[in-house]
N, C-alpha and C positions, 0 to 999 in steps of 0.2 A: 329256663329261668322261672321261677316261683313269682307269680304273682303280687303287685304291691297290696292288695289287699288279702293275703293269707300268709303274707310274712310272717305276722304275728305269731305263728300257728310254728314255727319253726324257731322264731326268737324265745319264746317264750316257755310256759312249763307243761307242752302238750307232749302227753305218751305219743308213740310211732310205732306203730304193727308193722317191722321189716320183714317182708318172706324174702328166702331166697330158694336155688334150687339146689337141692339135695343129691346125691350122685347116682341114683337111679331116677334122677329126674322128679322127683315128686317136691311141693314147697314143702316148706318149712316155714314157721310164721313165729315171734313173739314179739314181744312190747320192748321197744329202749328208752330210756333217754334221748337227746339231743340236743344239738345245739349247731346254727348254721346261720344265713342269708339268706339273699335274695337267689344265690348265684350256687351253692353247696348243702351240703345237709352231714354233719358228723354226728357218729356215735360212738360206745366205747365199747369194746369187746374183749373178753381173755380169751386165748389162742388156745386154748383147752375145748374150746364149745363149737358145736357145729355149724354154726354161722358165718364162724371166721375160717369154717375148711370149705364152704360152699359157698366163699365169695373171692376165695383165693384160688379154687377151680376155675368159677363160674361169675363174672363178675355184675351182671347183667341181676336187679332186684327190684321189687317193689314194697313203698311205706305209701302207710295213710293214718293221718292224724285227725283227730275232730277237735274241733274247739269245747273247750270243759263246760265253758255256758249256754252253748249252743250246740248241741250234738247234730242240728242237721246242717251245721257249716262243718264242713270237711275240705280237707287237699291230699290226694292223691299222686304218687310219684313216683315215673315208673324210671330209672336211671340206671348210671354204670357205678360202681365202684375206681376211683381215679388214683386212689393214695391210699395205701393202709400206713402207717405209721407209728416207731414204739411210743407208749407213753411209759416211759421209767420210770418215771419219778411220781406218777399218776397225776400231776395236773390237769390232764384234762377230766379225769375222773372226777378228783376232788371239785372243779369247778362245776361239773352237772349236779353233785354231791349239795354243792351250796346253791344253788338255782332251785333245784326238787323238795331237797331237806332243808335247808337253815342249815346246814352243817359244813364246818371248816374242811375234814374229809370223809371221806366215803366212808360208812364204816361199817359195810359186808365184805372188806376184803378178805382173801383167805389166805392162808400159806403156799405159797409157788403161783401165788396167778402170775400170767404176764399180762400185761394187760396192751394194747393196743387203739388206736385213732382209726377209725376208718370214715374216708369222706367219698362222699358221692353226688357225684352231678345232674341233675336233673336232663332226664333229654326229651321227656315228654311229663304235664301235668294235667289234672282234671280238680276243679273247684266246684263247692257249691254254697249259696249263703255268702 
């Protein structure tokens, strides 16, 4: 469970550095979006990128986010992947689209992505700030 005072940090328009592990084991790490609770944390992926082959190995990942006004408040999160899920229609795209950018939809899609939901459970956290 995510703490009630770094919720924020997950409601709101905080990048997330998701590493996962890569198939000779080494991480892998970049910045998403998000968008989640108290209880979850989702991101959106296209099924093209090595993220979504090394969480669909390996589901086991860690994100950390800092708060934008305070960069020494952080949450760290180390969790499982529970549910990948399509996104077709990109809704959930377009909604991170509108939360980050002001924009109705996302508009670095490219030709043939697919794009996908992945949510993930928190099963251990660390705060600070």
């Amino acid at each position: 469970m995510i703490p009630d005072s770094h919720v924020d940090l997950v409601t709101g328009a905080s990048f997330a550095h998701v590493a996962t592990i890569g198939p000779d084991g080494e991480p892998q790490s970049t910045p998403v979006w998000i968008d989640g609770d108290a209880t979850t944390v989702r991101f959106s992926q296209t099924t093209s990128r090595q993220k979504y082959e090394n969480v669909q190995r390996e589901p086991r990942l860690a994100m950390s986010m800092v708060d934008m006004d305070n960069p020494y408040r952080y949450l760290e999160i180390r969790g499982r992947v529970v549910d990948i899920s399509d996104d077709a229609d990109n809704a959930f795209i377009d909604a991170l689209a509108k939360k980050y950018l002001g924009e109705d939809s996302y508009p670095y899609h490219q030709p043939g992505d697919k794009r996908v939901v992945v949510t993930v459970e928190p099963e251990h956290t660390t705060t600070m700030g």
